[in-house]
PyMOL CGO cylinders between C-alpha atoms (Angstrom):
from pymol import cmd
from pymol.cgo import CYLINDER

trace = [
    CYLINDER, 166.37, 168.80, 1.92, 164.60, 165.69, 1.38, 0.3, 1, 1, 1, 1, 1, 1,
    CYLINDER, 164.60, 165.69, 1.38, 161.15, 165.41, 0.08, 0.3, 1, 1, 1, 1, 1, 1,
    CYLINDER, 161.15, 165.41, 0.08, 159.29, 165.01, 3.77, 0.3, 1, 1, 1, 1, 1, 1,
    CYLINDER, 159.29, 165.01, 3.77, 161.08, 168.05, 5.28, 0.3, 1, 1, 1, 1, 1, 1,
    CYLINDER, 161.08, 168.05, 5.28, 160.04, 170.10, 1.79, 0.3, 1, 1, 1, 1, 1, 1,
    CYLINDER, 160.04, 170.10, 1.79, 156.39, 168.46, 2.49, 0.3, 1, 1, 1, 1, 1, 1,
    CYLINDER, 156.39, 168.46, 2.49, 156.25, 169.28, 6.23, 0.3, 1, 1, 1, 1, 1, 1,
    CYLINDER, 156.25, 169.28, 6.23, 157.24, 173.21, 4.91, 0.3, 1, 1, 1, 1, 1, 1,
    CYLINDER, 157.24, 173.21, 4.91, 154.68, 173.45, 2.75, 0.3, 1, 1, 1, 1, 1, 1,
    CYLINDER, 154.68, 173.45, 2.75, 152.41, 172.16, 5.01, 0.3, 1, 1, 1, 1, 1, 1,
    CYLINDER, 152.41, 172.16, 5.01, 153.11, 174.22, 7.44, 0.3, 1, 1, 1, 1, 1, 1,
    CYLINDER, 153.11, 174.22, 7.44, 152.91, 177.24, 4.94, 0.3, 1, 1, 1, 1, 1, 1,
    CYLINDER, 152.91, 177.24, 4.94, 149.66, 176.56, 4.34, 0.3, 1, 1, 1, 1, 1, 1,
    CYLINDER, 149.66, 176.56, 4.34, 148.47, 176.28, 8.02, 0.3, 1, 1, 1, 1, 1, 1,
    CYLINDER, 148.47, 176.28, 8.02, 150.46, 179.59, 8.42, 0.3, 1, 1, 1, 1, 1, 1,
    CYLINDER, 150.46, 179.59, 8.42, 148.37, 181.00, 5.99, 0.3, 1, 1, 1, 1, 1, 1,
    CYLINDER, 148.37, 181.00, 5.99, 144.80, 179.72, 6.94, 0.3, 1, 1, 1, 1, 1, 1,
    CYLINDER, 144.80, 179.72, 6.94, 145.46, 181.51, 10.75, 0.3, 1, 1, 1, 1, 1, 1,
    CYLINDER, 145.46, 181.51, 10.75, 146.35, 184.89, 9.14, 0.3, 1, 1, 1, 1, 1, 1,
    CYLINDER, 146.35, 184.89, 9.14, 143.36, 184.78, 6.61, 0.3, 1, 1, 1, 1, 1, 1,
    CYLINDER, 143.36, 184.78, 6.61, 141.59, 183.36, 9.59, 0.3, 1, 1, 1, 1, 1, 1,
    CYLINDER, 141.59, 183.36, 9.59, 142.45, 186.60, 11.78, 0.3, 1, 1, 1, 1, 1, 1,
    CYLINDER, 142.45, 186.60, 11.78, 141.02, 188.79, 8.98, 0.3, 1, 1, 1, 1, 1, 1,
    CYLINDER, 141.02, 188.79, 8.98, 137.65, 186.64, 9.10, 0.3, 1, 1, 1, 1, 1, 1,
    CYLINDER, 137.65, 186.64, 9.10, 137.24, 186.74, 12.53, 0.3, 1, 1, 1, 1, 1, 1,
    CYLINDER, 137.24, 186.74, 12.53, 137.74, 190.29, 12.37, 0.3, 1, 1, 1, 1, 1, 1,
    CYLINDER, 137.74, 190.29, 12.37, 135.67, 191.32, 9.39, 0.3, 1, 1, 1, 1, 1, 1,
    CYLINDER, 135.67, 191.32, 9.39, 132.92, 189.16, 10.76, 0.3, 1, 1, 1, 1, 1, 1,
    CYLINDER, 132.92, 189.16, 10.76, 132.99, 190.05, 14.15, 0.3, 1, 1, 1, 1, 1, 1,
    CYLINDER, 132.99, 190.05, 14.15, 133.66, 186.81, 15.57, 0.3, 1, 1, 1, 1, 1, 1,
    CYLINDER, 133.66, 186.81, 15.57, 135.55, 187.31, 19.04, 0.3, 1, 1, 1, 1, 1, 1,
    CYLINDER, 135.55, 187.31, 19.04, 135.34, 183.77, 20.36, 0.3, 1, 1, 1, 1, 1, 1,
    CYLINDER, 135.34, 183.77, 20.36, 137.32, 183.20, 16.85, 0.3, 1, 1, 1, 1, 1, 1,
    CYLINDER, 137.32, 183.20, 16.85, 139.92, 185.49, 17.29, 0.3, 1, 1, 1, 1, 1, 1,
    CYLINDER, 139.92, 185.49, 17.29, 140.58, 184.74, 20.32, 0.3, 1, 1, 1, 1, 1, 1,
    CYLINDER, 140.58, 184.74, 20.32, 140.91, 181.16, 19.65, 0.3, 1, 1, 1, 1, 1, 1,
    CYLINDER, 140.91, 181.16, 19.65, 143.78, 181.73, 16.72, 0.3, 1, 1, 1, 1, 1, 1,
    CYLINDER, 143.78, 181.73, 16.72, 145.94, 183.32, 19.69, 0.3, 1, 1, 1, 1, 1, 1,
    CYLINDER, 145.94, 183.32, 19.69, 148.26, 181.29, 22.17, 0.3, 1, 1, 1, 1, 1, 1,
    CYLINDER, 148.26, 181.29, 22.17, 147.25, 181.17, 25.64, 0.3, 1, 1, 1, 1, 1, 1,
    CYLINDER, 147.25, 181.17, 25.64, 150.11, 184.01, 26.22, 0.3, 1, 1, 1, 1, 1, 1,
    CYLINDER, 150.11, 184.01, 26.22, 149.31, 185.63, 22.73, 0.3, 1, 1, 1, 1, 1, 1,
    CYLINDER, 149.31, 185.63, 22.73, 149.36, 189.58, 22.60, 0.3, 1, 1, 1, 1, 1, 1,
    CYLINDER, 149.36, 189.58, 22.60, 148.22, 192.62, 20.24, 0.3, 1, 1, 1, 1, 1, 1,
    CYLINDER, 148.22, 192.62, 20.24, 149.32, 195.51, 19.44, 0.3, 1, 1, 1, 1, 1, 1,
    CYLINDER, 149.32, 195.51, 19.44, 147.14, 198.10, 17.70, 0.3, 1, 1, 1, 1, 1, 1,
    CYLINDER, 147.14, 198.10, 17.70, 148.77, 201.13, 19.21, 0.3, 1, 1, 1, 1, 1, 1,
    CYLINDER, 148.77, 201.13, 19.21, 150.58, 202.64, 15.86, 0.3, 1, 1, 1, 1, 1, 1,
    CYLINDER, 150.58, 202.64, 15.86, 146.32, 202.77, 14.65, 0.3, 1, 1, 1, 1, 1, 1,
    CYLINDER, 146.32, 202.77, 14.65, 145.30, 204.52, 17.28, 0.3, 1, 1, 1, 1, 1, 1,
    CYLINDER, 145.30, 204.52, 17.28, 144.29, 201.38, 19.75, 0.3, 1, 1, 1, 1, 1, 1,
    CYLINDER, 144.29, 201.38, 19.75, 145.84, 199.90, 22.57, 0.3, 1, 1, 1, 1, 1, 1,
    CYLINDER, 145.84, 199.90, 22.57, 148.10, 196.94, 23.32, 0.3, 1, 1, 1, 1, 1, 1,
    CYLINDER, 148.10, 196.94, 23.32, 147.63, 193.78, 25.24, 0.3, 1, 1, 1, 1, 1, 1,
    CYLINDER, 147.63, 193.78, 25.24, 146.93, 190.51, 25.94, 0.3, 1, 1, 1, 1, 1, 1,
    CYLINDER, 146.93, 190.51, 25.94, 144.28, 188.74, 22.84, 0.3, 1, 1, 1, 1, 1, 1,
    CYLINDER, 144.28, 188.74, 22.84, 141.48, 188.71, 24.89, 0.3, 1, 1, 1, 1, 1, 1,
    CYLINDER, 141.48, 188.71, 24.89, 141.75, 191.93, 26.29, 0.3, 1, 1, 1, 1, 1, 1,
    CYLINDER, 141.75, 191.93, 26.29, 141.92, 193.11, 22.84, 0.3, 1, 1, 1, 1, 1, 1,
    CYLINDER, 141.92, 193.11, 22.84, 139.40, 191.31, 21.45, 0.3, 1, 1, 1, 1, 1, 1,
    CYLINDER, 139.40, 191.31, 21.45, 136.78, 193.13, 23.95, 0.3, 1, 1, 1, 1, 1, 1,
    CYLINDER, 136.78, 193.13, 23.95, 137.87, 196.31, 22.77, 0.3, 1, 1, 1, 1, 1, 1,
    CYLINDER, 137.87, 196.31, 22.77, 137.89, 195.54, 19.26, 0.3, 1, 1, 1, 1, 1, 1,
    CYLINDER, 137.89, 195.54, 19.26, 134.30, 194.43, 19.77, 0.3, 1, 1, 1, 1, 1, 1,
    CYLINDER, 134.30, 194.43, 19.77, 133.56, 197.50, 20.94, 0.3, 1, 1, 1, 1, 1, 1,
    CYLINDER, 133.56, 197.50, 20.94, 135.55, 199.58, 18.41, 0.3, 1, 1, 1, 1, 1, 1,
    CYLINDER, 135.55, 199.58, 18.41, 134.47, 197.90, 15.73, 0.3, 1, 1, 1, 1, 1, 1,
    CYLINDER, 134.47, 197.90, 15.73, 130.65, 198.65, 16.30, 0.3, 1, 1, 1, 1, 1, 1,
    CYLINDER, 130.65, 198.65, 16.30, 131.41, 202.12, 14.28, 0.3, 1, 1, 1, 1, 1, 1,
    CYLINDER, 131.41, 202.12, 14.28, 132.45, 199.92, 11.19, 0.3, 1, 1, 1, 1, 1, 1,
    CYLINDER, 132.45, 199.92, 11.19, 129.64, 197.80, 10.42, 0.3, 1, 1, 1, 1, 1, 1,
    CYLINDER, 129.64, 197.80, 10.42, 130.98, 196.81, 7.07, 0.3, 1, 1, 1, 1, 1, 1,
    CYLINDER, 130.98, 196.81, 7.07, 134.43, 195.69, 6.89, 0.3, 1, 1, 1, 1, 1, 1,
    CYLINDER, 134.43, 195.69, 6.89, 136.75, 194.04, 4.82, 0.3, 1, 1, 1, 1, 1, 1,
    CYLINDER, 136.75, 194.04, 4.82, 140.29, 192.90, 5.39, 0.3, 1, 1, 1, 1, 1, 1,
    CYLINDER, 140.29, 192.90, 5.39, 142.75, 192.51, 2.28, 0.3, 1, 1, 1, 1, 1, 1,
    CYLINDER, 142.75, 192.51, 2.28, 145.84, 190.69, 3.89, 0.3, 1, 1, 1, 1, 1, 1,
    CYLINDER, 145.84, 190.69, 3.89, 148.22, 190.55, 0.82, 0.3, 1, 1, 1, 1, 1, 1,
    CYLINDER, 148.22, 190.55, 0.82, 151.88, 190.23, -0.38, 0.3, 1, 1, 1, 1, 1, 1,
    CYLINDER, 151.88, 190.23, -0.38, 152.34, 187.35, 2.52, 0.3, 1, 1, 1, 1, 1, 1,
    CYLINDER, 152.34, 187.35, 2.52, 156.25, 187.10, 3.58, 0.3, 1, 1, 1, 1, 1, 1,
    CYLINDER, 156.25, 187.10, 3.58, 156.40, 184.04, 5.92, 0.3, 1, 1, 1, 1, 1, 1,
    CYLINDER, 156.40, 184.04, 5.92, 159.81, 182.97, 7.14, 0.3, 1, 1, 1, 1, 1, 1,
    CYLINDER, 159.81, 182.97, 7.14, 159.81, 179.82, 9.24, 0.3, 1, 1, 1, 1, 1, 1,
    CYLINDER, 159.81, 179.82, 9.24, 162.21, 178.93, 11.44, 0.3, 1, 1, 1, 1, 1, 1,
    CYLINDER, 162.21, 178.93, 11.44, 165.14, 176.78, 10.23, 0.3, 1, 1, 1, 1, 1, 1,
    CYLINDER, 165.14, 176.78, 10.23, 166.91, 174.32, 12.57, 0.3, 1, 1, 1, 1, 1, 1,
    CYLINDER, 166.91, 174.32, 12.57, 169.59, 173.56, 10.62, 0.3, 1, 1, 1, 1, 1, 1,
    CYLINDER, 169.59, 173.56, 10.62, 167.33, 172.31, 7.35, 0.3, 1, 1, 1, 1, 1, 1,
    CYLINDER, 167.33, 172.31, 7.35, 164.34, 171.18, 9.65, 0.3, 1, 1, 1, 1, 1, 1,
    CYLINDER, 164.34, 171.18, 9.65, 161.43, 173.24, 10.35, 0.3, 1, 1, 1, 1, 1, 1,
    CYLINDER, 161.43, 173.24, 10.35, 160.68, 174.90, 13.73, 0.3, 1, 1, 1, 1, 1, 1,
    CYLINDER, 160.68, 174.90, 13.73, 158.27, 175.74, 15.94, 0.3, 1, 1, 1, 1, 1, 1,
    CYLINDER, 158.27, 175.74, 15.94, 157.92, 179.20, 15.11, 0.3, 1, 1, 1, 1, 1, 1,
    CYLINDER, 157.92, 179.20, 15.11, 157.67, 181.43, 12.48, 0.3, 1, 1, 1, 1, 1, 1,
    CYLINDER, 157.67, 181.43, 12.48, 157.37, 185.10, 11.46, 0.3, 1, 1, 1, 1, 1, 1,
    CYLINDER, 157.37, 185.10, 11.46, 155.07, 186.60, 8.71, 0.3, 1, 1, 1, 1, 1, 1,
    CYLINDER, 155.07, 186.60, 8.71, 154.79, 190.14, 7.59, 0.3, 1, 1, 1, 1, 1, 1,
    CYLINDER, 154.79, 190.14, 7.59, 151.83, 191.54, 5.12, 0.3, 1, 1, 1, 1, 1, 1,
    CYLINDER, 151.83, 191.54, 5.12, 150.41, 194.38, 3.28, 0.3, 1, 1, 1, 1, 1, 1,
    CYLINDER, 150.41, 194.38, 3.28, 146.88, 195.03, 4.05, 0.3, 1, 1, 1, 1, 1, 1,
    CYLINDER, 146.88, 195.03, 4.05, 144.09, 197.13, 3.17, 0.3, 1, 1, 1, 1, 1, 1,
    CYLINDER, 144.09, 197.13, 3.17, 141.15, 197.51, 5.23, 0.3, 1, 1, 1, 1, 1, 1,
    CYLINDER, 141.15, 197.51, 5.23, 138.46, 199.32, 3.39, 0.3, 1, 1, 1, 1, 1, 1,
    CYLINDER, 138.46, 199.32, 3.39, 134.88, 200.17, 6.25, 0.3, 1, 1, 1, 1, 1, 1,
    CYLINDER, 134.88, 200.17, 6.25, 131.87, 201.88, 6.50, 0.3, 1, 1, 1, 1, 1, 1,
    CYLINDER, 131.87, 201.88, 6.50, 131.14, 204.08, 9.31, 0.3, 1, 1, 1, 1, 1, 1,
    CYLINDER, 131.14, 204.08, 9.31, 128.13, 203.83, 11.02, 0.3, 1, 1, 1, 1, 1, 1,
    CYLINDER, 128.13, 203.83, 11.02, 125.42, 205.83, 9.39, 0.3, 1, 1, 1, 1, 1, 1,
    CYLINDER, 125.42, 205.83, 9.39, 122.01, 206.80, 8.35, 0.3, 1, 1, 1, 1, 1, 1,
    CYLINDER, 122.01, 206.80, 8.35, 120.09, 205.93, 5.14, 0.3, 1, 1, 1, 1, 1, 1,
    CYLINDER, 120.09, 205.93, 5.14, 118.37, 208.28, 2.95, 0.3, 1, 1, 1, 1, 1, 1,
    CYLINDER, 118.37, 208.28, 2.95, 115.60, 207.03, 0.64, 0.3, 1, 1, 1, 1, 1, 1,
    CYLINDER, 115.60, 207.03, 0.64, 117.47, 203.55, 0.52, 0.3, 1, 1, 1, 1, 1, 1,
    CYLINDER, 117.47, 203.55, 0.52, 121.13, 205.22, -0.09, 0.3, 1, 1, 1, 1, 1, 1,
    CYLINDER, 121.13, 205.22, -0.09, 123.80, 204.73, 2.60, 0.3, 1, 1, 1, 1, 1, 1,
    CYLINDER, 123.80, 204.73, 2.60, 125.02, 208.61, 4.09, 0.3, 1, 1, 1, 1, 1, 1,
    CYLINDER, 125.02, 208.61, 4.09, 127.72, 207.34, 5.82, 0.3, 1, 1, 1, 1, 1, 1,
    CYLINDER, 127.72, 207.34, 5.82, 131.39, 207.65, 4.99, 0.3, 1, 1, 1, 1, 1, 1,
    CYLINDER, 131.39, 207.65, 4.99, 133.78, 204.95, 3.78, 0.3, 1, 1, 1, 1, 1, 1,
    CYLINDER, 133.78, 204.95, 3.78, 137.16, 204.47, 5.85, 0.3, 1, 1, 1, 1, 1, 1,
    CYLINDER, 137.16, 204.47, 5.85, 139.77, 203.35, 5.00, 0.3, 1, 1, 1, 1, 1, 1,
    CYLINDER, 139.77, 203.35, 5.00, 142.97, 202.16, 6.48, 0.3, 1, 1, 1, 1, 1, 1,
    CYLINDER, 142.97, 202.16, 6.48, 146.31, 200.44, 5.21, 0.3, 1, 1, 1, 1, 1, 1,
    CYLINDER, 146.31, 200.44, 5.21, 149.46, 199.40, 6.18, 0.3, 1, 1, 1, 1, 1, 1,
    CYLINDER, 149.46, 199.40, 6.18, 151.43, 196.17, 7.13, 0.3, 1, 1, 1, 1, 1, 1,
    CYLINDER, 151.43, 196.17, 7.13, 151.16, 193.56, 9.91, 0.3, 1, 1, 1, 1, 1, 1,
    CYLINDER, 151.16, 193.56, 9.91, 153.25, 191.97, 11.71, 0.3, 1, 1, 1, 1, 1, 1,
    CYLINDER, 153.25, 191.97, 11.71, 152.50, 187.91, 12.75, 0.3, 1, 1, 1, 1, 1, 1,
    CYLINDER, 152.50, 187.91, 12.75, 154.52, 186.13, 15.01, 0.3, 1, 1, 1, 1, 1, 1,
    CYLINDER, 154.52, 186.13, 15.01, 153.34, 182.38, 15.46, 0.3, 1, 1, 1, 1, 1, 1,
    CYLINDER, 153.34, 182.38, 15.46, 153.93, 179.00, 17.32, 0.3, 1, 1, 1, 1, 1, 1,
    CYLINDER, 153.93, 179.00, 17.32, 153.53, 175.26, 16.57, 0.3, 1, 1, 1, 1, 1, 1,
    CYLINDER, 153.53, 175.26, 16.57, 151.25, 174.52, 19.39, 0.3, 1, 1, 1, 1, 1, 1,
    CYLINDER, 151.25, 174.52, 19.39, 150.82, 170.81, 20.43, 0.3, 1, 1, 1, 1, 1, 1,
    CYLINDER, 150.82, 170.81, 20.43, 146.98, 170.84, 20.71, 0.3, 1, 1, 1, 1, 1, 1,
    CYLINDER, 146.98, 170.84, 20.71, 145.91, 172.96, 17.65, 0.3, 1, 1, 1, 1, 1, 1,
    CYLINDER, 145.91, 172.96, 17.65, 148.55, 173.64, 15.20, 0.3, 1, 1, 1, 1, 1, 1,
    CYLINDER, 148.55, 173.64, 15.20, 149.73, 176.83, 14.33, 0.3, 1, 1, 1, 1, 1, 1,
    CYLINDER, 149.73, 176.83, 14.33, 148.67, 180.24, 16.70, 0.3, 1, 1, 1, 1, 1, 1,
    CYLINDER, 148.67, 180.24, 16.70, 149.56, 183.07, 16.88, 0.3, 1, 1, 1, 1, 1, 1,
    CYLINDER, 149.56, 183.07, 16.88, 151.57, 184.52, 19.79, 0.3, 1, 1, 1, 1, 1, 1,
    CYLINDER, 151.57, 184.52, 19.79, 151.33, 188.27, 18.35, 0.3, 1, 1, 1, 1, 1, 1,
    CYLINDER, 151.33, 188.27, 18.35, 149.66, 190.74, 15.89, 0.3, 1, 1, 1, 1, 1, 1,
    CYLINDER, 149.66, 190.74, 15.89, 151.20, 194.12, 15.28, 0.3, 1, 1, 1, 1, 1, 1,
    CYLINDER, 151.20, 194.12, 15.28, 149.49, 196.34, 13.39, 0.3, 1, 1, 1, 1, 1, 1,
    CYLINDER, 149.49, 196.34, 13.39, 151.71, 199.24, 11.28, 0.3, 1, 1, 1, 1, 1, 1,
    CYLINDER, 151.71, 199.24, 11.28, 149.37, 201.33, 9.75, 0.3, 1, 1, 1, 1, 1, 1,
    CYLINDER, 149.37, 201.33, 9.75, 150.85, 203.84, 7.57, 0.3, 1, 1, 1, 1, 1, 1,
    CYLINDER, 150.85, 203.84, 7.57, 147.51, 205.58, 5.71, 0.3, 1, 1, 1, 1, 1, 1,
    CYLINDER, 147.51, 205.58, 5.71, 144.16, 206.49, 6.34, 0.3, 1, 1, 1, 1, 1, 1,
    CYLINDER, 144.16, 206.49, 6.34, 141.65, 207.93, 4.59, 0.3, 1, 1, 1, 1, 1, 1,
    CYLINDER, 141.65, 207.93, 4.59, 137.80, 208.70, 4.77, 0.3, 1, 1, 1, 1, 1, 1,
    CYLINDER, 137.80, 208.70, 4.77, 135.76, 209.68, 2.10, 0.3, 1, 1, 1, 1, 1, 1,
    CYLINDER, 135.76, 209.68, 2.10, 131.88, 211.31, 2.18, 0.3, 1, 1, 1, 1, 1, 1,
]
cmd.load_cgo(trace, "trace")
């Protein structure tokens, strides 16, 4: 490999990496037009295996908007980032694959009680899987999310 192909990589590592902790901003904060924007015109979800449904971005976007009113706190930990890009013949490609851990620690919806917060913390972990596309117009996007979750717990 020559030192522009092992600069392009890491370049595109790095763009790789700013959608996916981009996806758990947009989430966390609650910005829709966001997520949908880090998606590929064609770009789907899948949050089926967690209890939610599967679709196209925007489509899941409006219900995660609407799901995610009973976790006004949240906070996405997106870790332990595998991303595989692919490899035509030494060159980078146009697409690329990246599977993480995360943890996803929330806070239901709840009353407060002489300043103290009754609701119950939530909890959810597993891994996701990203599939993305070089996109001539912005960069990197993804053209799928799949959540695995694998635990859940909520605690008073």
């Amino acid at each position: 490999m020559t030192q522009r192909v092992d600069l392009a990589t890491v370049m595109d590592r790095l763009a790789i990496d700013e959608v996916v902790t981009g996806y758990a901003v947009a989430v966390d904060d609650g910005d829709w037009a966001a997520y949908r924007a880090l998606f590929t015109p064609a770009g789907r979800a899948d949050y089926s295996s967690a209890g939610g449904i599967e679709g196209p971005a925007a489509e899941v976007a409006d219900w995660l908007a609407e799901t995610m009113k009973l976790f006004p706190v949240r906070q996405h930990l997106i870790v332990n980032r595998l991303i595989r890009l692919e490899d035509l013949g030494g060159s980078p490609g146009d697409r690329a694959e990246v599977r993480a851990d995360f943890l996803n620690p929330m806070r239901l919806t709840g009353e407060e009680f002489d300043g103290t917060v009754t609701a119950p913390n939530f909890v959810a972990a597993g891994r996701y899987g990203f599939g993305l596309a070089r996109t001539a117009r912005d960069g990197w996007r993804l053209t799928r999310v799949t959540v695995h979750e694998k635990w859940r717990h909520t605690s008073a």
